[in-house]
LOTOR-526353 format. One record per residue (C-alpha): chain; residue in one letter; x, y, z; residue number from 1. Coordinates in steps of 0.001 Angstrom, whole numbers, plus 500000, padded with zeros to 6 digits. Example, Ala and Ser with C-alpha at 12.3 -4.5 7.8 and 13.67 -1.06 7.14 Angstrom:
2
A, A, 512300, 495500, 507800, 1
A, S, 513670, 498940, 507140, 2
END
This chain:
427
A, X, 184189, 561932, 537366, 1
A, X, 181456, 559710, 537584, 2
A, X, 181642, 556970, 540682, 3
A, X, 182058, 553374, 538543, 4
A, X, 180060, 550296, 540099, 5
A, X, 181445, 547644, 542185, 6
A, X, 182428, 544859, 540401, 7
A, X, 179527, 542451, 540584, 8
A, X, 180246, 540444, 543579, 9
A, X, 178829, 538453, 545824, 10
A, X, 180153, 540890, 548939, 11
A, X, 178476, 543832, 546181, 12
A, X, 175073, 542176, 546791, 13
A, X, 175177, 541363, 550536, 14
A, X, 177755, 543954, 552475, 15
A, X, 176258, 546639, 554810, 16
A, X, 175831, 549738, 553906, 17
A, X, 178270, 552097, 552485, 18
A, X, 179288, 555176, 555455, 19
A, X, 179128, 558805, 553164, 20
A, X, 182021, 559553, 551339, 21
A, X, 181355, 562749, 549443, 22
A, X, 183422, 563876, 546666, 23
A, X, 186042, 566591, 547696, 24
A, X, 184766, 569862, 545425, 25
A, X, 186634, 572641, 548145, 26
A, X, 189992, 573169, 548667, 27
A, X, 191705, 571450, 551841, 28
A, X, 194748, 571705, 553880, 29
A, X, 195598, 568934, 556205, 30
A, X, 198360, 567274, 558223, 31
A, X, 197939, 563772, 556254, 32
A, X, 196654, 563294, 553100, 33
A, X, 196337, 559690, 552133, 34
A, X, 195839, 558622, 548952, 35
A, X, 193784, 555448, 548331, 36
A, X, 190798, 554186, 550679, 37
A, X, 191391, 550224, 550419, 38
A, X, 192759, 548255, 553916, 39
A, X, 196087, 550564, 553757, 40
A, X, 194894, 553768, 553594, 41
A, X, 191758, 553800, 555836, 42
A, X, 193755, 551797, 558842, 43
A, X, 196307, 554734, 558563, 44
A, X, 193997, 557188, 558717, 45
A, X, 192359, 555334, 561633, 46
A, X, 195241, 555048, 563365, 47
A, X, 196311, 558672, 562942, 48
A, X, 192903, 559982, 563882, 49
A, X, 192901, 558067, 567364, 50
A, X, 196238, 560105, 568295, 51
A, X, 194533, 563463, 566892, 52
A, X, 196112, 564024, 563765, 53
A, X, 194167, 565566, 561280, 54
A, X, 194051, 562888, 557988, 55
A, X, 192410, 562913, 554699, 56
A, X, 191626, 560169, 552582, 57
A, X, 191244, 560730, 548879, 58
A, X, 189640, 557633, 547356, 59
A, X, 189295, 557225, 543452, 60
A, X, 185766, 555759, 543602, 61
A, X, 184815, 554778, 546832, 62
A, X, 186343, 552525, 550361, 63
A, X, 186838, 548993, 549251, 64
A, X, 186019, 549323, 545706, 65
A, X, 189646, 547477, 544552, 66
A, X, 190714, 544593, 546003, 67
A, X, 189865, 545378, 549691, 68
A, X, 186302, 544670, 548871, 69
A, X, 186357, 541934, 546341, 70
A, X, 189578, 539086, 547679, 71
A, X, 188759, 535858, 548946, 72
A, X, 188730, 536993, 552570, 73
A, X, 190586, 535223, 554344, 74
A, X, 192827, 536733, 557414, 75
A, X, 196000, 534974, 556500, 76
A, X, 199305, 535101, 559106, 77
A, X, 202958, 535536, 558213, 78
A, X, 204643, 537124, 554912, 79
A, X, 205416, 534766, 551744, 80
A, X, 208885, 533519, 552767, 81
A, X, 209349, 531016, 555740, 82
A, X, 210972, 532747, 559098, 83
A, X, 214024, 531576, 558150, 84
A, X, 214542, 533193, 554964, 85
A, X, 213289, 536540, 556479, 86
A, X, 215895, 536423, 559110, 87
A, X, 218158, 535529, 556517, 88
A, X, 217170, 538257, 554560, 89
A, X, 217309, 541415, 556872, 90
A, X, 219209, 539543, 559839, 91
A, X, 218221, 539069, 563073, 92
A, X, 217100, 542153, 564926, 93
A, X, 214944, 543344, 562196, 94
A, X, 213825, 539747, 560493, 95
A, X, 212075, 538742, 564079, 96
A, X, 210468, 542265, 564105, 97
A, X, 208966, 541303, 561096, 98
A, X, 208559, 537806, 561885, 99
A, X, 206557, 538897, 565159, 100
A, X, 204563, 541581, 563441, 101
A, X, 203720, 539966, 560216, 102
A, X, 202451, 536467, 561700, 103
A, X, 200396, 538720, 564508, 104
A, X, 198424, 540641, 562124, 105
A, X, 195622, 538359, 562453, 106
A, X, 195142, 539213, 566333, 107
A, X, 195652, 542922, 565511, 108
A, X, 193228, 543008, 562823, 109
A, X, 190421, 540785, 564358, 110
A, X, 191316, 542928, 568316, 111
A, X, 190670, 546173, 565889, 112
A, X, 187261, 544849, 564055, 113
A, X, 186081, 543459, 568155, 114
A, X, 186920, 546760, 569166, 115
A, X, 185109, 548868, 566806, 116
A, X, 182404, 546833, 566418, 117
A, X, 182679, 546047, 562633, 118
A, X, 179723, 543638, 561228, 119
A, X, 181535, 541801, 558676, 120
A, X, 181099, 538625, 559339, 121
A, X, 184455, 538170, 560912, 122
A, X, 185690, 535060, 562605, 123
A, X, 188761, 532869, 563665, 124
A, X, 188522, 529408, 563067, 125
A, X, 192503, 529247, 561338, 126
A, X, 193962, 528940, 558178, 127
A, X, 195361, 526066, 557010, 128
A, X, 198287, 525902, 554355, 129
A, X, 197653, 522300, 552134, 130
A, X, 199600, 520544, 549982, 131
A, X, 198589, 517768, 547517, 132
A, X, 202190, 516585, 546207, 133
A, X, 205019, 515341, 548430, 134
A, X, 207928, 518338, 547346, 135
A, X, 205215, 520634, 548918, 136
A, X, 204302, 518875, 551846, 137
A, X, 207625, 518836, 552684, 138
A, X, 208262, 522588, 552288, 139
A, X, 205107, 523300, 554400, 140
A, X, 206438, 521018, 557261, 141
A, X, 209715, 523022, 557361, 142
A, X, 207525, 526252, 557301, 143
A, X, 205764, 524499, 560143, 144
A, X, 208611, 523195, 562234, 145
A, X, 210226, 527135, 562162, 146
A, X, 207082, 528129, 563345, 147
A, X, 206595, 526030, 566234, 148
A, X, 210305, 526870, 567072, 149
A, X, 209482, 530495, 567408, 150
A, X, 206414, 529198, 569675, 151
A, X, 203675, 529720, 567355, 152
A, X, 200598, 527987, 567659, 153
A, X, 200913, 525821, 565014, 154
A, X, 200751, 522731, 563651, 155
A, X, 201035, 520368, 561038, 156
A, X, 198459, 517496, 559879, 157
A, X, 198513, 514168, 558175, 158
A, X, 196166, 513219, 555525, 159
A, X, 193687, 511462, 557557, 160
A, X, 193378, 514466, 559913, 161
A, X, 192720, 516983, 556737, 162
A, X, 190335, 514776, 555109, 163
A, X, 188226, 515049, 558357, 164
A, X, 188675, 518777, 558475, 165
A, X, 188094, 519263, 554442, 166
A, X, 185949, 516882, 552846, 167
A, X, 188392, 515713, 550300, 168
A, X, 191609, 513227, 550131, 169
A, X, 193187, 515719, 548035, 170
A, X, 195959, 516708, 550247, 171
A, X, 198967, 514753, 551625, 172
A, X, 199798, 517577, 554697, 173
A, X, 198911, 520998, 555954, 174
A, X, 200248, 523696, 558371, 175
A, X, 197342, 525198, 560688, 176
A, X, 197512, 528055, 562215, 177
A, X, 195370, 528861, 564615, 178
A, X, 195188, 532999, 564586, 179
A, X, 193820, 532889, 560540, 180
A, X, 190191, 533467, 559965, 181
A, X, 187996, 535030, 557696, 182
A, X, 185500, 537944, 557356, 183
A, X, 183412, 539706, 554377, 184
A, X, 185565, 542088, 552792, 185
A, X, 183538, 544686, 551754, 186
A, X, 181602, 545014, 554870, 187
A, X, 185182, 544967, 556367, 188
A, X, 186113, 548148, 554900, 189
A, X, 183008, 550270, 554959, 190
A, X, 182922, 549250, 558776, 191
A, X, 186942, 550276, 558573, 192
A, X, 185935, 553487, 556819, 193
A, X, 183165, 554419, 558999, 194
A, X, 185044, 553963, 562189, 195
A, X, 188018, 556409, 560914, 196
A, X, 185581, 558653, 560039, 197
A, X, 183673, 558405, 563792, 198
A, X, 187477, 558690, 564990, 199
A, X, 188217, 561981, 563052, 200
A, X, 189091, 561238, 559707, 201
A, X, 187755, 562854, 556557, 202
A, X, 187294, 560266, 553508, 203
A, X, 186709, 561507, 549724, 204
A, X, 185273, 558902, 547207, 205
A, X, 184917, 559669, 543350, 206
A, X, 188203, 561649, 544433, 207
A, X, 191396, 560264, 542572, 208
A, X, 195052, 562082, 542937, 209
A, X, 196016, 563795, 539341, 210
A, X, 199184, 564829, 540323, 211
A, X, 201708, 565448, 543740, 212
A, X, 204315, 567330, 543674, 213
A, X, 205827, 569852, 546652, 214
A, X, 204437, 573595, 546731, 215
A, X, 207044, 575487, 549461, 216
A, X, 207155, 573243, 552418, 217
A, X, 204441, 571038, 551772, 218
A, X, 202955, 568868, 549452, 219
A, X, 200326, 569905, 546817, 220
A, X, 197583, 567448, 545353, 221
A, X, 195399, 568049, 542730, 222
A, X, 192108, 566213, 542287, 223
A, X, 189491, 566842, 539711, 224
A, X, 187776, 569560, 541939, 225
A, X, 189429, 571296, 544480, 226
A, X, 193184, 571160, 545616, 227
A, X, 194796, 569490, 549233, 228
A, X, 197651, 570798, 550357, 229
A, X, 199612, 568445, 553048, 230
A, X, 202125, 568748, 555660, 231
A, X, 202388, 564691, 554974, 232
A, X, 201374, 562351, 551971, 233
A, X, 201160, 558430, 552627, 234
A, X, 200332, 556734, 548834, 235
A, X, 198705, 553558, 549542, 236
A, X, 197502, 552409, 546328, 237
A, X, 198652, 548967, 545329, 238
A, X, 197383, 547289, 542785, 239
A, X, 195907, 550034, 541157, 240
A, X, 199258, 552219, 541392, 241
A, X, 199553, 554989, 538204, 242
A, X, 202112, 557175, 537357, 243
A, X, 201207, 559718, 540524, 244
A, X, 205054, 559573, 541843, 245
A, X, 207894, 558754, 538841, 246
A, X, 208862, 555280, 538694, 247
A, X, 206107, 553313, 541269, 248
A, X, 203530, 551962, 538989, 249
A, X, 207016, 550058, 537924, 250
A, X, 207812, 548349, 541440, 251
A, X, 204882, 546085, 541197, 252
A, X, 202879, 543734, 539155, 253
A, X, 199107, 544267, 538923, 254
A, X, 197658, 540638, 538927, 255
A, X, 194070, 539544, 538869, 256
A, X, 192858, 536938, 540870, 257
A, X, 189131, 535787, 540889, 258
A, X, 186990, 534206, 542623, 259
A, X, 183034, 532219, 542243, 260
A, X, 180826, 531798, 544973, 261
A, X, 177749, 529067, 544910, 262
A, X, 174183, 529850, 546059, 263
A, X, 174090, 528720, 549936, 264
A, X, 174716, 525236, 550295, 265
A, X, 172643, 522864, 552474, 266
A, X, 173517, 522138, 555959, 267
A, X, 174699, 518882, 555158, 268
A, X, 176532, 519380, 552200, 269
A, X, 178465, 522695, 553909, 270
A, X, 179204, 520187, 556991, 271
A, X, 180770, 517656, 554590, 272
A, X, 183116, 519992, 552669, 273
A, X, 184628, 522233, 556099, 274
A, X, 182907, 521102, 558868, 275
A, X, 185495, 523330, 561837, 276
A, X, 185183, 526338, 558960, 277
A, X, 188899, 526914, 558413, 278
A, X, 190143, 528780, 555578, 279
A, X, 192115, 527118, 553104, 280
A, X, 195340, 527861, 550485, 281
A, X, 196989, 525405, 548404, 282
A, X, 201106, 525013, 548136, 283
A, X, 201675, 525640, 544519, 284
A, X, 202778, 527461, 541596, 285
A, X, 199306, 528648, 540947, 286
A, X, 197690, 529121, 543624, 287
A, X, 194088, 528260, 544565, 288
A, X, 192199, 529372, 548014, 289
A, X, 188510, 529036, 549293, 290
A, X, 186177, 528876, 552213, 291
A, X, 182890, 528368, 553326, 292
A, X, 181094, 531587, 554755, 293
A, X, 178272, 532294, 557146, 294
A, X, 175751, 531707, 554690, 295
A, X, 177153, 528019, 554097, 296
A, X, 178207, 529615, 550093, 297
A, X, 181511, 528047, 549025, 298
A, X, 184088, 530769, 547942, 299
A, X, 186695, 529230, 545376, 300
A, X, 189478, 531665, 544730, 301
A, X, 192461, 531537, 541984, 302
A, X, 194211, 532890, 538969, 303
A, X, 191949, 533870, 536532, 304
A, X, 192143, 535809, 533279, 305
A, X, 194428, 538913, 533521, 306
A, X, 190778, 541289, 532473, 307
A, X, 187857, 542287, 534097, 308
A, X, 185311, 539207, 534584, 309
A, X, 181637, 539230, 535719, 310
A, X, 180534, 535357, 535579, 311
A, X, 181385, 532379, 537334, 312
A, X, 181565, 530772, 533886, 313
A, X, 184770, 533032, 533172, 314
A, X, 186549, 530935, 536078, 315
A, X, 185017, 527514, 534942, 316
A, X, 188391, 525907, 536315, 317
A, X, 187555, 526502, 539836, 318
A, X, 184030, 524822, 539736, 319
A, X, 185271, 522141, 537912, 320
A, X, 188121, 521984, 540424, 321
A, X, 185693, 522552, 543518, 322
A, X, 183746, 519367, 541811, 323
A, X, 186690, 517350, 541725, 324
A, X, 187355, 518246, 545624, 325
A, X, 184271, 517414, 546739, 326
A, X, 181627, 515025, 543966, 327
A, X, 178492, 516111, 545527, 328
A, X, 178763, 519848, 544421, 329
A, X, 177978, 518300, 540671, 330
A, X, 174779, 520385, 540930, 331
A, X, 175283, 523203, 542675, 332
A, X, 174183, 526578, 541738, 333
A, X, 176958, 529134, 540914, 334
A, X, 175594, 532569, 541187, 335
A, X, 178661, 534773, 541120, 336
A, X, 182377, 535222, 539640, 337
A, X, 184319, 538340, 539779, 338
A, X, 187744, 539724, 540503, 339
A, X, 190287, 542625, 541163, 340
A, X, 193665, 543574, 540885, 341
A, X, 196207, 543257, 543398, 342
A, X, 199945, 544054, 543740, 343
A, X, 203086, 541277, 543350, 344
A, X, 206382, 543063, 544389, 345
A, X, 209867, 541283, 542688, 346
A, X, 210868, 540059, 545729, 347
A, X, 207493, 538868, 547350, 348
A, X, 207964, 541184, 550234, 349
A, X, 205783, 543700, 550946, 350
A, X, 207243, 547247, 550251, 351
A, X, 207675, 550376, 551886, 352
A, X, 209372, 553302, 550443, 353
A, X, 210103, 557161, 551469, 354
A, X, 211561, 558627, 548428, 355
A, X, 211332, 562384, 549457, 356
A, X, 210862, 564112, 552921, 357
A, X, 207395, 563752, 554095, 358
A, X, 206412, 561375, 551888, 359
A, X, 205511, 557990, 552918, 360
A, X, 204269, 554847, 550110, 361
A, X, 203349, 550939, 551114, 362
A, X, 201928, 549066, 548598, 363
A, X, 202812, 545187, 547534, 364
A, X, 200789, 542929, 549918, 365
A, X, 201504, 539640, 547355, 366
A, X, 198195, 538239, 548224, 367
A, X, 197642, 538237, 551888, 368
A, X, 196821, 541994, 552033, 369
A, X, 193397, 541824, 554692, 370
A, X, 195320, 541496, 558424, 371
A, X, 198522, 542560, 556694, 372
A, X, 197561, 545762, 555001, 373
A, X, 195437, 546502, 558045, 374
A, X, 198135, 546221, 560684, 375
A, X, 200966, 547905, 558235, 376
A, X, 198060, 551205, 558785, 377
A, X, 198965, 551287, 562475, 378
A, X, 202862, 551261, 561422, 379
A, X, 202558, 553764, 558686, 380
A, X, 200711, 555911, 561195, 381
A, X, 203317, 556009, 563736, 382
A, X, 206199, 556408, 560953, 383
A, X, 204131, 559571, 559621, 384
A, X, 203714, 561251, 563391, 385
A, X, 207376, 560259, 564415, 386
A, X, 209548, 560397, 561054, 387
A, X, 212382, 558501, 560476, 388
A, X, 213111, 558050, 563593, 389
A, X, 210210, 556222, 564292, 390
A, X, 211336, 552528, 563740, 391
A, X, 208713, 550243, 561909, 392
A, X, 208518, 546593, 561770, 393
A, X, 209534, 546487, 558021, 394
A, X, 212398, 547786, 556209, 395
A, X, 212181, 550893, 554298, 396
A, X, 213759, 550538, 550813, 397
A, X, 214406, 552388, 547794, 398
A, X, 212005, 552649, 545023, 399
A, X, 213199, 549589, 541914, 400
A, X, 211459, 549204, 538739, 401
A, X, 210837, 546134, 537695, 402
A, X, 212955, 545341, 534608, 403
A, X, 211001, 544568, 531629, 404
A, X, 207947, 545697, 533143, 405
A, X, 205857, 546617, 529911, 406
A, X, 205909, 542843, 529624, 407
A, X, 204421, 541710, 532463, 408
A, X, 200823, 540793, 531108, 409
A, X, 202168, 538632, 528619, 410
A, X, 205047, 536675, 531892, 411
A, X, 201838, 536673, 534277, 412
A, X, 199722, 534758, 531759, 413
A, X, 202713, 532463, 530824, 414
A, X, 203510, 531757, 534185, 415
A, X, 199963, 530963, 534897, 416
A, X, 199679, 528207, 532239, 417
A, X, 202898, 527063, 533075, 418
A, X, 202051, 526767, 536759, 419
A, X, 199010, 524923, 536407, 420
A, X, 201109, 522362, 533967, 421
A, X, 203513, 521969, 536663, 422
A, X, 200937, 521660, 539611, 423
A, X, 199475, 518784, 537197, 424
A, X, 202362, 517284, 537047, 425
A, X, 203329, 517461, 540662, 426
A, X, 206763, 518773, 540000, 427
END
């Protein structure tokens, strides 16, 4: 197959460069095979490679190329649902577990990129959760107050205090968190690649998985060239999930979300929008993110149209939004819009699954997929080297298709236009 370009990015035209990935043409036989090379799949094979396992990643084009390389990046803490509702969920033994490990992904995956050295830009300067209607503000200060209960550092602000932080008087209230950041994406996981590969790990590009299925004892996997066979199999493929085990592609929903960048801003200007450099996510049905990076280039993320884009102009909503935020962008240059898919799960939760011996699958980050997807690669790891007796920090479930799933371009776009009515309407 024939390696297909990076969607034309603004992290396309400025990451580092890309660590040698060759596409597998001999026969292999390894302890892990890992299909997919986004976040998931590269930490695990990281991880497994610093205890000596042997892994191999099989990549369809090449590290980063889905949504690993092209989100808004932003290291976000915690899972979708408030502390509460996890405990609620799972009860109390396992719901802190995943309490404590999903809100501390953000140390673990900035510790990891400090450790290895990764240039991607990375920093820590928090996240902050905003709301611009009253019902929301009020649903982020309980998210906050359960938070601060469990001794987070966190901590909720007024609208004076996030019009000094933000530039705008759009919002009403705001959870920060401290441990959020933000980093460039692609650079992220060609640095992630390279260090599994310095560690031990052997990662295919213009590679993709035509079929699984067992052979004996282990696990046979055919690619367009040559043949693995695997005493293990982790599938880590998210929101670009096929048909490659029966039933998967049906667990999630493959959503785009898009973002445009601006040319780099002035000093002044960048100062006046987000002076302390947090990242930023808005409280609503639709849901719309952005930061400033290194360069001073504002980065306004949201739902865009469920295709392939390659123009700022496709996502004219979030410039005219950005221009609403903050007037004196009126004439700034917008010099990129793109997107990729990612992976929505029923229940918002992030899913793991081990639907035959040896065989290991995590995909469904619902959005905040950089810290989390890199710190579920360190749990995956240890799951695939211990087995099922090797507890992880999230449950392990059965595999559920999504009923009605054929119809799930036509519900995502009606839920988008209904979302933005109801943001609009503040209801």
């Amino acid at each position: 197959m024939t390696r297909l370009p990076l969607p034309p990015s603004l992290y396309a035209d400025t990451a580092v460069a890309p660590v040698a990935t060759p596409l597998l043409d001999t026969d292999k036989s390894v302890s892990v095979a890992i299909v997919g090379g986004g976040y998931t799949g590269l930490s695990a094979a990281l991880h497994l490679a610093e205890q000596g396992v042997e892994a191999l990643v099989l990549e369809a084009q090449e590290p980063g190329w889905g949504a690993s390389g092209n989100n808004g990046g932003h290291t976000n803490p915690g899972l979708k649902h408030d502390p509460d509702k996890i405990e609620a969920d799972f009860g109390a033994e396992l719901g802190r577990r995943m309490i404590d490990f999903s809100y501390g992904t953000t140390n673990f995956t900035h510790d990891l990129i400090r450790r290895y050295q990764i240039p991607c830009e990375a920093r820590q300067n928090g996240t902050l959760r905003a709301a611009y209607n009253e019902a929301s503000a009020a649903a982020i200060e309980k998210t906050a107050q359960q938070c601060i209960r469990r001794g987070m550092p966190v901590t909720y602000l007024n609208r004076q205090q996030l019009r000094e932080m933000t530039g705008t008087d759009r919002y009403i209230g705001a959870m920060l968190d401290t441990r959020g950041g933000d980093l460039h994406p692609l650079s992220y996981a060609r640095g992630l690649a390279r260090a599994a590969i310095s560690a031990g790990a052997k990662v295919h590009g213009e590679t993709p998985a035509l079929s699984l299925r067992r052979d004996g004892g282990r696990w046979r996997i055919e690619t367009p060239r040559a043949v693995v066979h695997a005493d293990k199999v982790l599938l880590a493929t998210n929101g670009f999930t096929d048909d490659l085990w029966p039933g998967l592609r049906r667990t999630i929903v493959p959503v785009f979300s898009s973002i445009a960048a601006t040319a780099p801003l002035s000093d002044d200007i960048a100062r006046s929008i987000m002076p302390t450099r947090p990242v930023l996510y808005e409280s609503g049905h639709i849901t719309v993110y952005y930061r400033i990076d290194q360069q001073n280039r504002l980065l306004m993320g949201g739902r865009g149209p469920m295709r392939w884009i390659n123009s700022p102009s496709d996502v004219a909503y979030l410039m005219r939004y950005a221009e609403r935020l903050w007037p004196q962008l009126k004439d700034a240059a917008w010099t990129h819009g793109w997107n990729s898919r990612l992976a929505i799960t029923n229940d918002y939760y992030p899913h793991v699954h081990e639907p035959a011996e040896n065989l290991l699958i995590s995909l469904g980050c619902n959005g905040r997929g950089v810290a989390l997807s890199t710190a579920m690669g360190a749990q995956l790891a240890r799951r695939l080297i211990g087995g099922a007796k090797a507890e992880i920090d999230m449950p392990v479930t059965g595999i559920k298709p999504i009923p009605m799933h054929a119809f799930w371009p036509v519900g995502v776009t009606t839920a988008v236009i209904a979302g933005r009515i109801r943001d609009r309407l503040g209801i």
